[in-house]
Each structure stands twice: as C-alpha cells, then as structure tokens.
C-alpha positions in Angstrom: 26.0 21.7 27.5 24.6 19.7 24.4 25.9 21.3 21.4 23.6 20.8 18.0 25.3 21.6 14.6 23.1 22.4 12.0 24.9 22.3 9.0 23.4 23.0 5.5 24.9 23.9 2.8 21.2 24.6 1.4 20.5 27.0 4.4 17.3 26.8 6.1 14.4 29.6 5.1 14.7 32.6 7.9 11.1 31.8 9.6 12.5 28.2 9.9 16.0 29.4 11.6 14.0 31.3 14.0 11.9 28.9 14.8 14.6 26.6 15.1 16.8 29.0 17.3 13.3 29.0 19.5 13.3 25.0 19.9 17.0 24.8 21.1 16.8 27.6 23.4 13.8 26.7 25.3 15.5 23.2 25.4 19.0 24.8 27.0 21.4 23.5 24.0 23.8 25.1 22.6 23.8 25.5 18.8 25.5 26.9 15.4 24.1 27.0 12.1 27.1 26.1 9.7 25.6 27.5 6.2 27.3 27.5 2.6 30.2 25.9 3.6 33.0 25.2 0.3 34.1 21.9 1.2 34.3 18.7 3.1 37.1 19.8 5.4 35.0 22.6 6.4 32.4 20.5 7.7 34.4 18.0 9.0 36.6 21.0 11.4 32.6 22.1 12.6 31.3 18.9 13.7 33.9 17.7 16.3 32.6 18.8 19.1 28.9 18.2 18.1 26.9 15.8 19.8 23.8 16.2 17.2 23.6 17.7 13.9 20.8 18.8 11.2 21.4 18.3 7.9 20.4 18.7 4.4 21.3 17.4 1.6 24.7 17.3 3.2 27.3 14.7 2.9 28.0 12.6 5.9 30.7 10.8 4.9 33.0 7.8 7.0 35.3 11.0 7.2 33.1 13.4 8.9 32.1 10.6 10.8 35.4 9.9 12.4 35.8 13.5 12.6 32.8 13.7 15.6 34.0 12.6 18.7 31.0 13.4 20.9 28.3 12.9 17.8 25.0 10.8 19.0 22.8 11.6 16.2 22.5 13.1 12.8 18.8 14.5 11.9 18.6 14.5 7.7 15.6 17.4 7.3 13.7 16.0 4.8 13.1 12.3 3.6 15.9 10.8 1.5 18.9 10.0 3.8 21.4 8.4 0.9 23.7 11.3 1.6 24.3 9.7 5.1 26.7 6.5 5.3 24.7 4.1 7.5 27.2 1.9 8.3 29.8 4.1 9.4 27.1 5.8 11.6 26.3 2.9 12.9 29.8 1.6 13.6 30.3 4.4 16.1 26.7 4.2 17.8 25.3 7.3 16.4 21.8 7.5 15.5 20.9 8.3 12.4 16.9 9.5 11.5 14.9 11.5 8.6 11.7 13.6 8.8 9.3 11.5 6.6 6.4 13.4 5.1 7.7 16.9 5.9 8.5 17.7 2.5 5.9 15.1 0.9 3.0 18.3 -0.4 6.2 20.6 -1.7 7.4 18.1 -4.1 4.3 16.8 -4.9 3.3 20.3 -5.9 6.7 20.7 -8.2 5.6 16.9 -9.9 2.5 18.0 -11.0 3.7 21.9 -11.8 6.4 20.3 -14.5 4.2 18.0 -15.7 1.7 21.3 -16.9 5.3 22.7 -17.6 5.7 19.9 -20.5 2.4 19.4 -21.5 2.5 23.6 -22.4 5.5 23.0 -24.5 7.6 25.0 -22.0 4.8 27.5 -22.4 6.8 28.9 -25.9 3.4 30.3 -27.1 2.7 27.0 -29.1 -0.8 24.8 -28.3 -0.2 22.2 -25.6 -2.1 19.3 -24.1 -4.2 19.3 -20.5 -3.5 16.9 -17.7 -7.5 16.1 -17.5 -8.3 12.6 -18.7 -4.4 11.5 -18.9 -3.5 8.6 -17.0 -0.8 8.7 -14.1 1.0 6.2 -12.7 2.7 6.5 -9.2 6.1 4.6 -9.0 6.0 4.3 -5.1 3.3 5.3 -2.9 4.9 6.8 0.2 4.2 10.4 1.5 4.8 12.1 -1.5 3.3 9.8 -4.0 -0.3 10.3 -1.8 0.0 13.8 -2.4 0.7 13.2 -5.9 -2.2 11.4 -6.4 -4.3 14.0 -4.3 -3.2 16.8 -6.4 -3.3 14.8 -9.8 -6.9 13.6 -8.8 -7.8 17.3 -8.8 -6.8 18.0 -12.2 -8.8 15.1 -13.7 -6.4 12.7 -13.9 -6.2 9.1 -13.9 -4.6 7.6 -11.4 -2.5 4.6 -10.8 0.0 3.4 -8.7 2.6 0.0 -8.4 4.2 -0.4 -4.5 4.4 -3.8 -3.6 5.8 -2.3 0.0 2.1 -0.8 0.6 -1.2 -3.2 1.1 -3.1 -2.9 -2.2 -6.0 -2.0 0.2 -4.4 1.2 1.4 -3.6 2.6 -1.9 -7.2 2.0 -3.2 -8.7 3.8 -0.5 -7.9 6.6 -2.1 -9.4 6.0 -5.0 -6.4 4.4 -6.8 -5.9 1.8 -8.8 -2.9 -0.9 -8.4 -1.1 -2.4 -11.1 0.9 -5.3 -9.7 3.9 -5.3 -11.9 6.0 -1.8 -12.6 6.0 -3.1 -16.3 2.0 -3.3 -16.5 1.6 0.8 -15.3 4.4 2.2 -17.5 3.1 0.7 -20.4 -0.1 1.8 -20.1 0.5 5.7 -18.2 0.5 8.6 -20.2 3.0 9.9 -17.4 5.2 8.1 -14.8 6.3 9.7 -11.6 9.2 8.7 -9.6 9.2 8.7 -5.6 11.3 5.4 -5.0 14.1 5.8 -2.6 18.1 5.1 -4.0 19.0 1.9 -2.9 21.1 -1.4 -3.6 17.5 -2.8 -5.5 16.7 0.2 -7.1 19.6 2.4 -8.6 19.8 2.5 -12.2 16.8 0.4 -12.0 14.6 2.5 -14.4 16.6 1.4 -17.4 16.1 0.7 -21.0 13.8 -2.9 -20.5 11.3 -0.9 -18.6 11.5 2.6 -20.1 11.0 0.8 -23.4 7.5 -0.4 -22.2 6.1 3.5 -22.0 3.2 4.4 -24.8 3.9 6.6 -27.3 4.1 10.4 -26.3 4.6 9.4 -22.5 6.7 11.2 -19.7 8.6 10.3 -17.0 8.6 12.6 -13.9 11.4 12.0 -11.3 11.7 14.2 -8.2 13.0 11.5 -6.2 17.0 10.2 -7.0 19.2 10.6 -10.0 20.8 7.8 -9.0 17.4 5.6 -9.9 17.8 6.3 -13.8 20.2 4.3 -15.8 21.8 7.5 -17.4 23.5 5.8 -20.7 19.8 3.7 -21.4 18.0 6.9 -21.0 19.7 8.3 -24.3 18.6 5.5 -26.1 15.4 5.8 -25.1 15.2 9.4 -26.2 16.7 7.9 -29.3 14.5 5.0 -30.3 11.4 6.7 -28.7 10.6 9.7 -30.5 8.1 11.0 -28.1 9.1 10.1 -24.7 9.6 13.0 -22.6 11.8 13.3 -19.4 11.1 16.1 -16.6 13.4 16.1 -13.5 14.7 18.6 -10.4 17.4 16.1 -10.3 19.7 16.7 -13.6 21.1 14.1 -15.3 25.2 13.7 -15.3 24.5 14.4 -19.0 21.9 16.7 -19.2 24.3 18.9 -21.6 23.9 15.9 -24.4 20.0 15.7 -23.4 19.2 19.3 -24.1 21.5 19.5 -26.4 19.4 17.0 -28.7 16.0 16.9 -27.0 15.7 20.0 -26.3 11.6 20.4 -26.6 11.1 16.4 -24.7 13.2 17.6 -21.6 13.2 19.7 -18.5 15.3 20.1 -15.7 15.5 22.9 -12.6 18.8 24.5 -12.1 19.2 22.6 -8.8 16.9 19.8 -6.5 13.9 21.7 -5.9 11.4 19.4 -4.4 11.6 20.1 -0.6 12.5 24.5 -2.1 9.8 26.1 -0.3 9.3 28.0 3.4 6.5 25.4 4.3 8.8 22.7 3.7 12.0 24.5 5.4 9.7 25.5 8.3 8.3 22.0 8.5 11.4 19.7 8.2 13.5 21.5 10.6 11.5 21.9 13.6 11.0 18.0 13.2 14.4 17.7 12.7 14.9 19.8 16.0 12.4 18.0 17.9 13.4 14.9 17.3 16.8 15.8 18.0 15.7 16.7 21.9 13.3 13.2 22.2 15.9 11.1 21.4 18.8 13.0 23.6 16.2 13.5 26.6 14.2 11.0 26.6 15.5 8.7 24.1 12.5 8.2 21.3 14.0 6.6 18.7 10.7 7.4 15.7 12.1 7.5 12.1 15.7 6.0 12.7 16.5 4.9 9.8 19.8 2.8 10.8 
C-alpha cells in the first residue's frame, strides 16, 4: 500500500487534518501525520518507508533524502520550497512540487495588517498615519503580490509594482502601474513589499545600494525570505536613514540589535506567520494531498518545481 508521510513540524489546523485524512482514505493509502518532531534524526527514522511526504516548512535535507528508500515525491504545502534540496531530490528521481497560490490572500492579508500595525505606531496610543493616498510598490508580482495589490487598492493606496518575470500588460490590467527598474519604485514608494522567492540571484539582494534609494519615512514589508535581506547593510540603513522602517514575519538573525535600537521603526511576529491561518492550512494541504494522488496515479506532474 502507498504510504504518505506528512510531516510538519508546524502541524496542520484540525479541519485541514480531517480533510486530509478524508483524501487519503477515499484514495486507499496509508498515511501518518509526523507533528512537532525535535530534530532531524526524527524525521529522517519516519520517512524511510515513505513513498510521498507533505511538508511544511520542513527541512528536506541530502540526509533525509538518502534516508527514503521508497520516496517518489515530496509535496511542500505552501509556496516557497527553499527548505527542499533540489538537487539531491532530483539525484534520486523524486519529484519535488509546491502548492502555488494557496497561501497567496493569508499573507497578503498579514502585509497589509503590519503595514496599519506601523503606520499606528504599534497602536501605543500616540497619532499615526493612514495607508489612503500612500504609494506601494510590489517587489514581485506573483500570487501573493496580486492580492497585495487587491487588498492595498481597497484602502486607497497607490499602487506599483517592478517584475520583469510577468508581461507589463498583465500587471496593468489590474490597474497597476510598472516601474521597470527595482531602483525607480523604491525610490519613489512610501512602502515596499517583499514576495520575491530565495534564490542564487536574489539572496541578500535587498542590500544597502538599493535600500539607500527609499524616500524619507519609507517601509519595507517582507513576508517572503529572510534570506533576501542583506542583514549587516540593513543596520546601516537604520543607521544612516533615520526614518526607514522595517516590518517582517521573518526575524532577522539580529533582531535583538534591531529592537534593541529601533525599537519604534521595527516589527517582527514571534514566528513566520504568512500562510498562519485555517483557510490557508485547509487550502495548502488538500492540494498538497491531491497532487500527491495525480502524480502517483496518473502521473500529473503541475507545479514540479525540480
């Protein structure tokens, strides 16, 4: 019998186990959830006899990898897959795919809620500022950064957007404007918000050069990567630009130094939030699980990534 591992240290939402559980039965496979695990060894004694797995935010590494004799294909609930290593997966034959745009609304959502967060002065009783009439550009215009611009349109704000992966026509169609240099829209955004994925071109690509183009009193939104900020050029922004302002469910390695000195310009969740909420569970995992049955039974291959 095919035997699916779901294994999340983040555990599913209970609607989206059940609904889950449902999928798998109806399909006749076998299956374990393998939640809040302590360490790698853990999850590398569960997934030897798995021939699929769910995951999180889970790490896949070249060790777990080797570790899965019978594995044909790893599901990553959600859409970042950086936590999985390609080429080891790929090595062995094993399929590796994400659930694009499952998550997109949810972090959307969280963007635009820290963004009021900030502009409310951590709402510590002082006057703030409104979102209406502020400009916003989109770094990345993917699932998430259409709902961003969705949402963001409601509140009456500007918005812009710099992807030289999407048609210029596309993002327009929504009633956004393209800047055709990253450099152009954060120099002239009141806010900036991240969605590009953490790659070989992009990690610690928003650095010093480009932060250093941001207007006075601006704010940089990232609910994408930590990986994408150059950590040790964001403190000298913070330092040499006394307004800027940086928001973030992804902390920092050194968010202690950042709070500790920018206390008020700052703001980050206790953990990654963006995908933290039952629609999103719900939604990413029965894709997750669905896919996971079209490509063993019939073998649809949508969203591999690898």
């Amino acid at each position: 019998m095919t035997k699916v591992l779901i294994a999340t240290v983040k555990p599913f939402a209970k609607a989206a186990v059940e609904q889950i559980k449902g999928i798998f039965d109806e399909a006749g496979y076998e299956f374990s959830f393998f939640e809040k695990y302590n360490n790698q060894d853990e999850l590398i004694e569960a997934v030897q006899d798995a021939d699929a797995m769910i995951i999180r935010s889970d790490k896949i590494t070249p060790e777990v990898i080797a570790a899965a004799k019978n594995l044909k294909i790893v599901v990553r609930a959600g859409a970042g897959y950086d936590n999985v290593n390609l080429e080891a997966a790929t090595a062995k034959g094993i399929v590796v795919m994400n659930t694009p745009g499952q998550n997109s609304n949810a972090v959307a959502e969280l963007a635009l809620g820290m963004m009021v967060y900030q502009m409310r002065n951590h709402f510590n009783g002082t006057p703030g500022s409104e979102l209406k009439g502020k400009k916003l550009g989109i770094h990345a215009y993917g699932n998430v950064g259409k709902n961003v611009a969705r949402i963001a349109k409601g509140f009456g704000m500007e918005v812009f957007a710099f992807d030289p992966f999407v048609p210029k026509e596309t993002i327009e169609a929504d009633g956004v404007t393209v800047f055709d240099t990253a450099e152009e829209m954060y120099a002239n955004c009141d806010f900036v918000s991240l969605h590009i994925p953490a790659n070989k071109q992009t990690i610690q690509s928003i650095n010093f050069a480009l932060l250093s183009k941001m207007k006075k009193g601006a704010t940089l939104v990232n609910t994408a990567r930590k990986e994408v900020i150059h950590e040790d050029e964001l403190l000298k922004i913070f330092e040499e630009n006394q307004d800027f302002c940086y928001i973030s469910d992804i902390a920092p390695d050194n968010r202690a130094l950042i709070e500790d000195k920018y206390a008020d310009r700052c703001f980050f969740t206790p953990k990654k939030m963006g995908a933290q909420t039952a629609e999103a569970n719900i939604n990413a995992g029965i894709a997750a699980a669905n896919q996971i049955i079209g490509y063993l039974n019939d073998g649809i291959t949508t969203f591999k990534v690898n």
